[in-house]
C-alpha positions in Angstrom: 0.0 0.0 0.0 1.6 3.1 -0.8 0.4 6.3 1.4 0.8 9.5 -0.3 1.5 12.6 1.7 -0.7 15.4 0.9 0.1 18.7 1.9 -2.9 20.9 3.4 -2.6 24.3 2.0 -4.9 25.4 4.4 -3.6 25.6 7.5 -0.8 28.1 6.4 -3.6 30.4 4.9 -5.7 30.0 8.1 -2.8 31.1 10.6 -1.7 34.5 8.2 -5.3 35.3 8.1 -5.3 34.7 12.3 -2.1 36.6 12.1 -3.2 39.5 10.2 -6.3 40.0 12.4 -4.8 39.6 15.5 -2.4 42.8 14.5 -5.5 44.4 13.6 -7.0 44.2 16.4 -4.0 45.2 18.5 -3.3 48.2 16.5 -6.7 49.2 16.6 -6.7 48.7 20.3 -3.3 51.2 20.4 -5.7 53.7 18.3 -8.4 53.7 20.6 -6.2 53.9 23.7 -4.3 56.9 22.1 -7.4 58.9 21.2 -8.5 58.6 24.8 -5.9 60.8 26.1 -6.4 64.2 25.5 -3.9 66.3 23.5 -1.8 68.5 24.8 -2.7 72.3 24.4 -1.2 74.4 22.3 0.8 77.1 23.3 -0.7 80.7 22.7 1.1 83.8 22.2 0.3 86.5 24.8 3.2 89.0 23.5 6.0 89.6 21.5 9.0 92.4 21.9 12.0 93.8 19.9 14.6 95.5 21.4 16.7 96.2 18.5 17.4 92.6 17.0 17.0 91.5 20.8 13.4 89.9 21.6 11.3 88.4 24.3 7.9 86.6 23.9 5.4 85.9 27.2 3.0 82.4 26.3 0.6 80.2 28.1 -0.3 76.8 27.4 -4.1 75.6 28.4 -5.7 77.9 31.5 -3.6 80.7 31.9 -3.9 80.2 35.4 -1.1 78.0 35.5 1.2 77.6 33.0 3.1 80.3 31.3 6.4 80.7 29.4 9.1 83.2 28.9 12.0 83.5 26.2 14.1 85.7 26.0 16.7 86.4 22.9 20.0 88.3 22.7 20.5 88.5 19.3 23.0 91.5 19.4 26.6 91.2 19.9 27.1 94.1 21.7 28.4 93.3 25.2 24.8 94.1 27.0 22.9 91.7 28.4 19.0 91.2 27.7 16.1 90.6 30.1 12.8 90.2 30.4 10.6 91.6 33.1 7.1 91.5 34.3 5.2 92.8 37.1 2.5 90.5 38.8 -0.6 92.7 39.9 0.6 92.1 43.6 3.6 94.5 42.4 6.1 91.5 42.3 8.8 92.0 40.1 10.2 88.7 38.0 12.9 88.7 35.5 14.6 86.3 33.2 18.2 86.5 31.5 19.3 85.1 28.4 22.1 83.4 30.1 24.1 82.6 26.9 24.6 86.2 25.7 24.0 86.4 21.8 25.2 82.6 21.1 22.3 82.2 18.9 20.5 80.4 21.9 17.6 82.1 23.5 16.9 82.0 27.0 14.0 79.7 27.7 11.4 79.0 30.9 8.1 77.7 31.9 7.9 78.2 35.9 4.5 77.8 35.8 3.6 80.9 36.7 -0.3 82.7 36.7 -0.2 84.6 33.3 -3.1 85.9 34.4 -1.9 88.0 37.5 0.4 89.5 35.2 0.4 93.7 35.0 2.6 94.1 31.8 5.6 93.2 30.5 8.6 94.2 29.0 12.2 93.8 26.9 15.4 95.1 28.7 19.3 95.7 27.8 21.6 95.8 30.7 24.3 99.1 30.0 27.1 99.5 32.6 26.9 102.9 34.6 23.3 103.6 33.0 20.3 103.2 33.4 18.8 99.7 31.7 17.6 100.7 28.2 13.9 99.2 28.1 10.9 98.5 25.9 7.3 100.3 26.9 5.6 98.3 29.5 2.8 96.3 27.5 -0.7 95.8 29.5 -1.8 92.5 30.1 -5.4 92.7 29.3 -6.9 89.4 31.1 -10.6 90.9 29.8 -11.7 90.4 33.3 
């Protein structure tokens, strides 16, 4: 008796089409489960300065209660250092340096302050012996 060996075709099939669904379902799983988080806000421009090539911006991401970010840019090689200041409405003063001097890197932080306890806002330049050489305050209109 001889026994012939005959291959089944359809397992292989069976298991890619298993395979393939099983990765479907996984990635659609990864879909859902991203979607579900909520996206992170995006950050909104309260004010922009130039002090000659020299700059500073003021943002808040989501509320403005809690989140806002300074930069600061010294763009000028001129030996004077550049700051920006603001003034809460408690008449705290806060100021941030662009450490690096005009290295093409601007000065950067998010402490998390209120943005919206700010009074104004401004763009300085540090000058030996002087007086600082500053921007015009800007208002911080909350519309409250």
């Amino acid at each position: 008796m001889i026994i012939r060996h005959v291959r089944s075709i359809r397992q292989p099939v069976r298991r890619r089409w298993l395979q393939a669904l099983t990765t479907c379902a996984a990635a659609g799983a990864i879909a859902v489960g991203l979607a579900a988080q909520p996206a992170a806000a995006a950050s909104q421009l309260i004010v922009w300065q130039a002090h000659g090539s020299d700059s500073g911006e003021l943002r808040y991401s989501g509320d403005a209660t809690w989140y806002g970010t300074v930069k600061v840019c010294d763009n000028e090689a001129d030996g004077r250092g550049v700051y920006v200041q603001l003034m809460s409405e408690a008449g705290e003063s806060m100021s941030w340096t662009d450490s690096g001097g005009s290295d093409g890197v601007c000065g950067y932080d998010d402490s998390y302050f209120a943005v919206n306890f700010i009074d104004w806002f401004r763009v300085c330049e540090r000058i030996n012996n002087l007086p600082d050489s500053c921007t015009s305050k800007v208002s911080i209109t909350k519309g409250d």
